[in-house]
Every structure is written in C-alpha cells, then in structure tokens.
N, C-alpha and C positions, 0 to 999 in steps of 0.2 A: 587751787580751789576747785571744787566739784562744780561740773555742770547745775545749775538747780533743773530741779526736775518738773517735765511737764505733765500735765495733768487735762486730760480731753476728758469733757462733760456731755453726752449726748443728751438734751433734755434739758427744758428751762420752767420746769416744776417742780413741787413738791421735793421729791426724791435728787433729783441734781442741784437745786439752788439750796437746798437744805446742805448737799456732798460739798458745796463750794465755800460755803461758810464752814464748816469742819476743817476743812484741807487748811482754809489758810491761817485758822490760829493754830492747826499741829505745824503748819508749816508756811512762815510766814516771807519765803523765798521762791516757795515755787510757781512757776507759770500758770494759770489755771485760765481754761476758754472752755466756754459752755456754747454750742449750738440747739439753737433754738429755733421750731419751725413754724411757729409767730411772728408775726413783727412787732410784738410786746414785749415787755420786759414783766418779771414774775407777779402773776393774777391769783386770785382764789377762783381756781373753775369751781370748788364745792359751791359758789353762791349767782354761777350764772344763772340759775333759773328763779333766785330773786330777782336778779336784776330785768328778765326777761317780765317777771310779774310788778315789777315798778317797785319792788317792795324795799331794793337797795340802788342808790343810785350807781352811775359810772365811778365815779373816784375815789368809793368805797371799796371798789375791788382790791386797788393795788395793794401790794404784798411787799416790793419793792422798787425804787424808781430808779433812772439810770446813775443816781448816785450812790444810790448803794453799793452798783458794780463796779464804780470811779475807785470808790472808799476801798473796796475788798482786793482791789489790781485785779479783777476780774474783765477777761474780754470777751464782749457776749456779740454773736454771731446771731441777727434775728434773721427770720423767711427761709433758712436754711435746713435741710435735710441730711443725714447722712445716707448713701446709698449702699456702698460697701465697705466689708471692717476686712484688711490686709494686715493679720495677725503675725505673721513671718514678719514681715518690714517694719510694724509697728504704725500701720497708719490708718487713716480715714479716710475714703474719698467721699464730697459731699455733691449734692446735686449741680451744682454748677461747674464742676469739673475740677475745683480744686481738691488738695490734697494734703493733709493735717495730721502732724507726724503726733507720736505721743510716748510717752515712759509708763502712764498706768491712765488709764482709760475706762469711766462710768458708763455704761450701757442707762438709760434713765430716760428711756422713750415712751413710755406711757403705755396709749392702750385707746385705739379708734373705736367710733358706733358701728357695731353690725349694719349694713345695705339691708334693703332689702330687696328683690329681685323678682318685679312683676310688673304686669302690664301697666304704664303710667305714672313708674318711680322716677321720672326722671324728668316731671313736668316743675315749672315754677309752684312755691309754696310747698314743697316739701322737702324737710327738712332734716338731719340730726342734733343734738343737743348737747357738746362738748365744751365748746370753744366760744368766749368772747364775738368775735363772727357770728355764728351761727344765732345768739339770743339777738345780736342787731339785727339780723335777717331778717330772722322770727319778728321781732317785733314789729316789721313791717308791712307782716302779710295779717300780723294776729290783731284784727280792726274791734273796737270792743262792739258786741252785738252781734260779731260775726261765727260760723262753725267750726270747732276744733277735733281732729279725729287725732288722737293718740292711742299707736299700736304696740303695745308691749306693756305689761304691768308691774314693773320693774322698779328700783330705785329712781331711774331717769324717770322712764315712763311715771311715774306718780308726780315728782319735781317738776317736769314741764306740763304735765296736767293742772298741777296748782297756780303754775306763776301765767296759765292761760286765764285761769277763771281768774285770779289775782286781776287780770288786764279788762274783764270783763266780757268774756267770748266762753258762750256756749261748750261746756269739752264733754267729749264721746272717748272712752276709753274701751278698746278691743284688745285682749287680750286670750292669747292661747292656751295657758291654763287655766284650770280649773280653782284658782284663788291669784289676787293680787299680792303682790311679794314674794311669789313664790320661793326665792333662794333665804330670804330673811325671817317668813314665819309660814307656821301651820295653818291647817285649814281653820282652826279655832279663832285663831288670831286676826286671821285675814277677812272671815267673814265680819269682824267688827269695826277693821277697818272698811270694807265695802259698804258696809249699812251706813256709816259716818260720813263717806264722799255723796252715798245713794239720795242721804237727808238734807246733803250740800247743795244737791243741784247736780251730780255729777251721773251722766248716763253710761253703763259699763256692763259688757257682753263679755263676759266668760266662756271660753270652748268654742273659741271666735276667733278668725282669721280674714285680713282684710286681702282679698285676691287678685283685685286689680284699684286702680284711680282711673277717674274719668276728668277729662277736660281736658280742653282746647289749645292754648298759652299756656293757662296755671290750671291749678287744680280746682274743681268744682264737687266733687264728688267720689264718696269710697265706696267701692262695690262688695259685702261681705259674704263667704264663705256659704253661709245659710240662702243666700239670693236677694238679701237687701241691700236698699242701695241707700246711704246717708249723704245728704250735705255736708259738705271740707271746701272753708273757705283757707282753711292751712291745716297739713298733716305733720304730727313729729314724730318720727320714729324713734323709739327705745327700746330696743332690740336685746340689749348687754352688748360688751364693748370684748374685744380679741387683743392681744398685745403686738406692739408692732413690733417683727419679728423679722419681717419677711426681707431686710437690707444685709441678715446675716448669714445668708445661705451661702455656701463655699467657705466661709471661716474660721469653721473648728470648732465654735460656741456651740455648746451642748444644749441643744431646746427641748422641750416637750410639748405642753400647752405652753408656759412660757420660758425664759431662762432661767435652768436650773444654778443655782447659786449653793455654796457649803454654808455652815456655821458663822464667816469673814465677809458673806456676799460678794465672796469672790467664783468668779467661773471654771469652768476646765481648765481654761486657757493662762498662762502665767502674765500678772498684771492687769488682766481683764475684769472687772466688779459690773455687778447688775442691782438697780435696786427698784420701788416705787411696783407700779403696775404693771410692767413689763417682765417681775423677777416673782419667780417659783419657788417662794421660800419658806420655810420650816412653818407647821402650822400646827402650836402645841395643843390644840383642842383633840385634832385629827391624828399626830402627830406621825405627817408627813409634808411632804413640801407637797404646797397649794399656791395658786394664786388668789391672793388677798387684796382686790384694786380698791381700795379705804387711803382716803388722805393721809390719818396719823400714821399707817403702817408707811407710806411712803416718806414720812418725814424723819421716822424712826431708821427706816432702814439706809436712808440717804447719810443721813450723821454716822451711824457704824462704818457704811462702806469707805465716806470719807478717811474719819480716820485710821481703818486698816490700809486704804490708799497710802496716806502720807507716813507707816511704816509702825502703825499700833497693831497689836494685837488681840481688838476686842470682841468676842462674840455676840452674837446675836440672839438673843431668847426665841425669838419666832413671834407669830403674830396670828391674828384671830379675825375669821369675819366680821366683823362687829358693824351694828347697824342702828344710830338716834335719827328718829324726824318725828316731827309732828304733822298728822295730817287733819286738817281743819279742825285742829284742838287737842283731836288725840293723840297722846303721847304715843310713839313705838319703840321700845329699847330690845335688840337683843343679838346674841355671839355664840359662837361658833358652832357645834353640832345642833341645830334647831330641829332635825328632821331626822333621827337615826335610822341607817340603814338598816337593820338588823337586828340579832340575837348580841344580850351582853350590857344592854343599855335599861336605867332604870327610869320613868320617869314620872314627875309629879303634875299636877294640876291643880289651879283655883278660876273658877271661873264666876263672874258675877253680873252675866247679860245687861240686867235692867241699871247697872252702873256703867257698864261697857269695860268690863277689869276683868282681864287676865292674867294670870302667870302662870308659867310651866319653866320646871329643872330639869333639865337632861345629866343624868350620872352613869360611871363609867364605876361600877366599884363606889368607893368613896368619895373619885374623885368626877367635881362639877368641870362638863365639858360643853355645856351649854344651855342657854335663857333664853327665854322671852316675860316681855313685860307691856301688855296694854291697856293705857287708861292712866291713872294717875302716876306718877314714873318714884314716886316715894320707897326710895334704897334701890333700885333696878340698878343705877348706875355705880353703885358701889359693888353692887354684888355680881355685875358680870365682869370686874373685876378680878372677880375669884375663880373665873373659869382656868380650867389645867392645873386646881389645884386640891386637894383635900376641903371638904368641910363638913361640920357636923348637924348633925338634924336641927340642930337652934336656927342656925345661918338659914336654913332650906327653912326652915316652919316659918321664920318672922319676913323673909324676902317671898313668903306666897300671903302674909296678910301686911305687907306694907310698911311693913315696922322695922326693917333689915337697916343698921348701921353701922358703919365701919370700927367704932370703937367697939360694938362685939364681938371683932375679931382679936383672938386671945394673940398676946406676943410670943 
C-alpha cells in the first residue's frame, strides 16, 4: 500500500484553512499540518476592526474551533513560523528549529501592515491593524474621549478609523493622497465618501503626511508634514500590507510582487502551490496576474489549490479587486479596473451630489472591466458581477439608475 501523502499548510487563514478542508474530502488519507503564526485557531481578520469598535464581540470571531481540526485529522502548529522552504529535499524549516518534510506543500502566508519608519514609530500606542493582537492592543490605548491619528486612507485605514469613533475617541485621518480609497475609487467617489466621514465627525487631511510622533513612554502627539502638531493619544498605521515573501529567498519559488502561480496555483517549482494574499494570480479585469489581498479571492483560491494538491485537475478563473463597506451609512461597492490607465478604455458616469449616488462603468470594447457604486447599493452588487464579461447598453443604463437585476441577464 502507498505511503499516504503529506500535505504542509503554510498559513492558518482563509486561503490554507479553506486548502485543508478541500484536501481532505479529495483525500481522506492523507496527512495534512497547517502552521500557523498565531496562537489561534482559524478567525475572521475581515472583522477585527469590529471588534476593536465593540460592534462585534470576541466569540463572534471564530471561524473554527480546535474541533474542527480534531474532526478534519488536521494537525495545526500555532506561534509558528516557517523560515526557509528546502525545495530539493522537500522540507520546511520553521523558526524553532525544527524541520517538516512534505509531498506537496501550500505557500498560504498572507501579507503584513507596511512600518512605517520615522522619528517616534516605535513608542508605546502605536499600532498596526491585522491581527486579533493587535485590536486588543488597540483597544487598550483607544480610551473613549481620547485622540486618534490614523495614517493611511486605505481600506484598513478607513476600518480602524471607524471601529475608533465606534469606541468613542476623537479620529484624525492623514492621509497622502489626494482622495480616500485611493486603490478602490475615484476622485468622484472619494470625495462623497470624505464629505460623509467630514459630517460624522471625522477630521481628514489630504496631501498629508505624518513625519515624526512625539512622546515620552507612549505617544502623545503627531507632528504633520505641513508643521502641525496634533494630539495622538493612539496612532494606527494603515499603510497597505506587502506579502510575506521574504522566508523564500534561496528556493527557486519564482516571486515578483508576490508568488507568481499558473492557472492550477501551482508555482515553478513541482508540488509547490501558493494561494490567498501572498499569490499573484490571474486577474481577469486586468488580465494579468495581480495581487488580489480580498478574503473571497483567498477562499476561492485556497479550495482550487487544495484540490489540484490532492491530484484534480481544476483551473482557476482568476479573481478581481473587488471592494463592499459601508462607511457611516454610505454604501461603497466596486471591482476591478476603477481607475484606467490609459487609451482603449470607455467610461460612463451618473452622478447625483445632493443624494450622495454615484456610478461609473469602465469598458474595454464591450467588455465591463470595472464599477463603482456609491450611495444606495440597489444592483451594484449583481452587476460587478459582470465584470470580464460582455454586456449590453441595457445592463450599463439601468445599473447607472438603480434598477440593474440579475434576471436581466439574458441566458
């Protein structure tokens, strides 16, 4: 009888807990160990910054508890790291010095907050916004009535701006472009969500950069770019996050921005898969491999890689930036090309200020390559949908006044 085969999970999110439940109903023999560099078992990071704003409690996180990895013959490795991948011999070495042989091996490391690297970054009360950790932290420095500077205008950066005013603390958003969201909407878009935080309560400098912190033990104070100095009784940095990449170097694993993966999310290397935040993968809006660091894409991509692991052969369609939140009411929906570089791109608009409603189509030819949708979200979310695909003027006219449904899409 055949050895059963092992199966090494780098990663205890989205993307690898999603590969470990795949593997083991294609294969309900083989060995499967996930390291994890938590000492939890599988969370929803998408809602630590509810939970930082009190709006969802602790036990509302869990995603799975350690029975679930009992049930699955799953052996999970928490506080653990891998440091290097020994692709010739087939192993892992992980920070403690052991050493974790394997037959096909998940790359499914995620993706750290940018540092940022100036006078005072390194005092008590400042923060990044990832991890479990990090909103305990937080919520210990963020006292309601007290000052919040948040630097980056970002998906995080907006998130932990809201679960601060959520706690009831003063927030000051500094941010270096010229609009909030930069990667997920236009300037159109952005200034209606700015107007909407501006009416909340929420104070936010544009073309701003925080240059040093001041303070003693902890932080007291951000010194800005312009020569103002603001009270920060806690700072969170939201900077955009880098894939963790850096334990692969000597390998063979073929990187760029992150791990490049084919059609199988499989790597260069034979046996090797990469999925979640950390993988460079086909991005049909763009249609080139991108990094896509979005939950569903990491859940989606984790289930293929699994099962091409355990010896299916199913491709991958690719995956799309795609961006939903609401911020103080306002809806935001929208994917993939939001911003086109260039010549070749067509695009539409409805704009309706004194409602706060937006929409814009981005088209490639016939085909929708990207949305946005702000203000009431009525078809937005069926119709970005349709991006990377064909549609006709109907789709495009009744998803700019509202009225866009998925049974209008002919069979």
């Amino acid at each position: 009888m055949a050895d059963a085969m092992r199966y090494l999970i780098l990663g205890n999110s989205a993307a690898g807990v999603t590969a470990a439940g795949t593997i083991r109903r294609a294969d309900p023999a083989g060995e499967i160990t996930i390291v994890g560099d938590e000492p939890y078992p599988y969370y929803a990071r998408v809602l630590t910054s509810y939970y930082l704003g009190g709006l969802v409690t602790r036990d509302r996180l869990w995603l799975a508890g350690e029975e679930w990895y009992r049930r699955q013959g799953v052996k999970l490795l928490t506080g653990r790291r891998a440091v290097a991948v020994d692709t010739g011999s087939r192993r892992v070495g992980l920070d403690d010095g052991r050493e974790l042989p394997y037959d096909r091996l998940l790359v499914a490391t995620g993706a750290s907050p940018q540092q940022i690297d100036i006078p005072g970054s390194n005092l008590a009360g400042v923060f990044t916004l990832r991890t479990l950790d990090d909103a305990v932290a937080i919520r210990q420095f963020a006292r309601p009535g007290g000052q919040a500077v948040v630097i980056g205008g970002g998906l995080v950066g907006i998130k932990a701006a809201e679960g601060l005013h959520a706690r009831g603390l003063q927030v000051r958003l500094v941010v270096s472009s010229g609009r909030l969201l930069s990667q997920a909407l236009d300037d159109t878009g952005a200034e209606l969500v700015r107007r909407t935080m501006a009416n909340a309560g929420f104070t936010i400098h544009l073309r701003e950069d925080v240059v040093a912190l001041e303070g003693r033990e902890k932080v007291t104070a951000a010194v800005l770019r312009s020569g103002v100095t603001v009270p920060a009784d806690v700072v969170v940095v939201g900077k955009g996050v880098r894939p963790n990449v850096a334990f692969l170097r000597g390998s063979g694993i073929k990187v760029d921005r992150g791990i490049l993966v084919n059609e199988y999310l499989a790597t260069n290397i034979p046996g090797v898969y990469a999925a979640g935040d950390v993988a460079q993968a086909y991005d049909y809006a763009w249609q080139e491999p991108r990094l896509n660091a979005i939950w569903g894409n990491a859940v989606e991509q984790g289930r293929l890689a699994g099962f091409n692991m355990a010896g299916h052969h199913t491709a991958y369609c690719g995956g799309i930036g795609r961006n939903s939140l609401v911020v103080n009411g306002l809806g935001v929906i929208s994917g993939g090309i939001v911003n086109p570089p260039g010549e070749g791109y067509q695009v539409v608009t409805r704009l309706d200020e004194r409602r706060s409603y937006y929409r814009k189509a981005v088209l490639q030819g016939r085909r929708l390559v990207g949305m946005v949708a702000v203000g009431p979200p009525g078809g937005a979310g069926g119709f970005q949908t349709l991006i990377g695909r064909e549609v006709k003027d109907k789709y495009i006219a009744s998803f700019l006044d509202g009225s866009f449904t998925w049974s209008m899409v002919g069979r």
